[in-house]
C-alpha positions in Angstrom: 27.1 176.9 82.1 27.7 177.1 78.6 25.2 176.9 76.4 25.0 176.0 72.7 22.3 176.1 69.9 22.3 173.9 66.8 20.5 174.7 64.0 19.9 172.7 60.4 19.1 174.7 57.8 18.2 174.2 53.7 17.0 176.9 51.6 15.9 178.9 54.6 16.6 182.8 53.5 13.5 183.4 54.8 13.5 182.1 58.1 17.1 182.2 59.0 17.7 185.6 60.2 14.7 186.0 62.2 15.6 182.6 63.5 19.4 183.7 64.7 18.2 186.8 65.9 16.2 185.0 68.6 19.7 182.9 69.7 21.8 186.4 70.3 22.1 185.2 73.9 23.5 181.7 73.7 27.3 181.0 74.3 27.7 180.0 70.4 25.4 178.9 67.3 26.1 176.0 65.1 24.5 176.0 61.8 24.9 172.7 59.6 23.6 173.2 56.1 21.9 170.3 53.9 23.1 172.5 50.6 21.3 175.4 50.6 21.3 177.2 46.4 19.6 180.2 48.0 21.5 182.8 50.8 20.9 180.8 53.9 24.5 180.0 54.1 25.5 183.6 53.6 23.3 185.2 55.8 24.1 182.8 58.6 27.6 183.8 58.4 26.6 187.2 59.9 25.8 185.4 63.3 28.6 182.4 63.3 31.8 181.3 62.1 30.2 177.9 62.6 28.4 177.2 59.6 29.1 173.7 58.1 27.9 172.8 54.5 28.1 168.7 54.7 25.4 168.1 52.4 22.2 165.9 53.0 22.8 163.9 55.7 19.5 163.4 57.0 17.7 164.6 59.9 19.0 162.9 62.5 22.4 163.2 61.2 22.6 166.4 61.0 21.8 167.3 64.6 24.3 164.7 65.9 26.5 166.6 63.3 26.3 169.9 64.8 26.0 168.7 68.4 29.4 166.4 67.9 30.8 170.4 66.9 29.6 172.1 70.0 31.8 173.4 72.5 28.6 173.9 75.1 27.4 171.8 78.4 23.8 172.3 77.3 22.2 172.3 73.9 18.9 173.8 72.8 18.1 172.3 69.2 16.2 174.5 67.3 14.4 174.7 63.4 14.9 177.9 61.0 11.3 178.2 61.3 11.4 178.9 65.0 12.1 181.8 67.4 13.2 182.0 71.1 10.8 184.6 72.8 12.6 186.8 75.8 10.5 185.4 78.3 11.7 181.6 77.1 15.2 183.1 76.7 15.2 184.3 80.8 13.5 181.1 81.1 16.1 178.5 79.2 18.7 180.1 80.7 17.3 180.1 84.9 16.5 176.7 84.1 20.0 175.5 83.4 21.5 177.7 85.9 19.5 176.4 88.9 17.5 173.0 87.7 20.7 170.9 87.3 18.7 167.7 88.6 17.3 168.0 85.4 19.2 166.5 82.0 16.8 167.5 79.9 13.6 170.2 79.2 10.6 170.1 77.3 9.1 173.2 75.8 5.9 174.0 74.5 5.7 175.0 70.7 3.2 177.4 69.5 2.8 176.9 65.7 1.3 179.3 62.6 -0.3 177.6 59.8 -1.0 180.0 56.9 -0.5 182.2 59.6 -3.1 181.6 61.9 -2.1 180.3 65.6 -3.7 176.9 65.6 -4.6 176.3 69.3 -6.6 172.8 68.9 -6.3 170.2 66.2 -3.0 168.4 69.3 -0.8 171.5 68.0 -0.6 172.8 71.4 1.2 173.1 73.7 2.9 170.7 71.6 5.6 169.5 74.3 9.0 168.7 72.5 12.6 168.2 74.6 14.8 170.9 72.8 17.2 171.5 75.8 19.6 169.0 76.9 22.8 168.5 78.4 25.1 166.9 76.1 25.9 163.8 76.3 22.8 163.1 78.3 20.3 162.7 74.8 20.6 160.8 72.2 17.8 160.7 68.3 16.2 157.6 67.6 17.8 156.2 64.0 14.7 155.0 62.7 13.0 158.7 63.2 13.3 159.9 59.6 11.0 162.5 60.0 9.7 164.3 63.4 12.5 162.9 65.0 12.4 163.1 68.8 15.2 162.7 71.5 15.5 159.6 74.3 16.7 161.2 77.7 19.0 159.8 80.2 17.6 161.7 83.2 15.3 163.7 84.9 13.2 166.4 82.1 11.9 169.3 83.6 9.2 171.5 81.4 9.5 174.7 80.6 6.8 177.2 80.5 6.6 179.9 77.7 6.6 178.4 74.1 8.7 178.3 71.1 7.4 180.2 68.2 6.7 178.3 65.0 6.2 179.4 61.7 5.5 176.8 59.9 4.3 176.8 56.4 3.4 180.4 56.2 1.5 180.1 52.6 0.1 176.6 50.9 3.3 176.1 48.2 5.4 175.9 51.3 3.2 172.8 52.8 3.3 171.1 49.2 7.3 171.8 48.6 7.7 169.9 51.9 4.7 167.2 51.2 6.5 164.6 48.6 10.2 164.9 50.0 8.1 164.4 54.2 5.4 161.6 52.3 8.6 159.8 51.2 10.8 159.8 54.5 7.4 158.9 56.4 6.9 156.0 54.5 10.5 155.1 54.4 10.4 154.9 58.6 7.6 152.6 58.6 9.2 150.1 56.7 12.3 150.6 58.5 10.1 150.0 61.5 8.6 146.9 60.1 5.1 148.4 59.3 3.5 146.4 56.2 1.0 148.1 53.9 -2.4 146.9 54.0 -5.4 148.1 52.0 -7.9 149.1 55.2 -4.9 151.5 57.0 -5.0 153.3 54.0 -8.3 154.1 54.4 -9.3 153.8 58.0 -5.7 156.3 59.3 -6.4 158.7 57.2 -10.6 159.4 58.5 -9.0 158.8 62.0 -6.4 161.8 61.5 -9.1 163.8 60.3 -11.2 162.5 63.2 -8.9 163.2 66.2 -7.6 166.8 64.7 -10.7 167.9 63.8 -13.1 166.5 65.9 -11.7 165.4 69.4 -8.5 167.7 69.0 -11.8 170.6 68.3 -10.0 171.2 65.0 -13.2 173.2 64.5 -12.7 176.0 66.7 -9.2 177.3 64.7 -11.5 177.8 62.0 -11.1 177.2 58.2 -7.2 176.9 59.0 -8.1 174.0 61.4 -10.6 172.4 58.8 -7.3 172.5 55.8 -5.1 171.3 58.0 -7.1 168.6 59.4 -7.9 167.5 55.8 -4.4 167.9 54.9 -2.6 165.9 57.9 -5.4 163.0 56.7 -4.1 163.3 52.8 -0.6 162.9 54.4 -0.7 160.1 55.4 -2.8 158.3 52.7 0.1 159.3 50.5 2.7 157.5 53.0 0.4 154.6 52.9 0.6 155.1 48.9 4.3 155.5 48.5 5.0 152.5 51.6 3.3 150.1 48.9 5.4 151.4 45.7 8.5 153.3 46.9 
């Protein structure tokens, strides 16, 4: 079996080597690039030929654009900010050697903010389907942000997580926030979602309340406190920017 990974990348020099690294045992990588200005593009060259540069395409685009490329039976989708441990690697690759009932897996994701692990606040185990057979999957058009994938089969689940590193230091959160604000508030319209005064204030103090209180946002700490409060400022600012954008 064949396997493929797909990978969408925009000014990730940081992330991008550490992230390749973690693919060495996959048949071949595919790397589409939104127009990177920093060496993403360069230092992904060291691992593939495949490296596309199409631009912005969006999200959802640019997955279909790498997965239209690849040559594999199976793809595992994965962000520049995430690594494939060895024990998921043995794992990923058992899985589609013996499961073939299954078109699909879900993997946990085990995610650093400001470099803490945050184990409560619904960050984990964090289920996502990352490993599919192709053809067998398709993304949701209206998911502008946090996309997720539609199976056409059996998903299995997959034990050990993916690694995340997401926003290692507070200027990465806010160089995301605007351009993720904006795309968030852009789905709900698309989605037929109206703005009204009281969901601008009651979604935001139930964020809070589920991620820090009934997710026990409390027990990661002061990481879990921020990023409760921050998650609820998110999405008053969608609610914000779905009235005037």
């Amino acid at each position: 079996m064949r396997l493929s990974a797909v990978v969408i990348t925009l000014n990730e020099q940081n992330n991008i080597e550490d992230c390749l690294k973690s693919l060495n045992f996959v048949d071949e990588i595919i790397v589409v690039d939104a127009g990177s200005e920093d060496r993403t593009v360069e230092i992904a060259r060291n691992f593939t030929t495949k490296v596309y540069e199409p631009g912005w395409l969006g999200f959802v685009e640019a997955k279909e654009y790498g997965i239209e490329r690849a040559e594999g039976e199976w793809i595992l989708w994965i962000d520049a900010d995430e690594r494939v441990t060895e024990q998921l690697r043995e794992q990923i690759l058992k899985a589609i050697d013996e499961k073939r009932d299954c078109a699909a897996f879900r993997i946990p994701r085990k995610s650093f903010f400001l470099g803490k692990w945050i184990k409560h606040c619904g960050w984990y185990p964090d289920y996502v389907v990352r490993l599919f057979k192709k053809g067998k999957a398709h993304f949701d058009k209206k998911d502008l942000v946090h996309e997720t994938l539609t199976v056409d089969g059996k998903v299995g689940t997959l034990n050990y997580p993916i690694l995340h590193y997401t926003y290692p230091t507070l200027k990465s959160y806010f160089d995301k926030f605007n351009k993720y604000t904006s795309l968030a508030a852009k789905e709900a319209k698309l989605k037929g979602e109206k703005f009204k005064l009281s969901s601008m204030v009651v979604h935001p103090l139930a964020i809070f309340f589920k991620m820090y209180i009934q997710k026990r946002g409390f027990l990661d700490g002061f990481e879990g406190f921020l990023l409760s409060e921050l998650s609820a400022f998110y999405v008053f600012v969608k609610y914000v920017k779905l009235r005037y954008e």
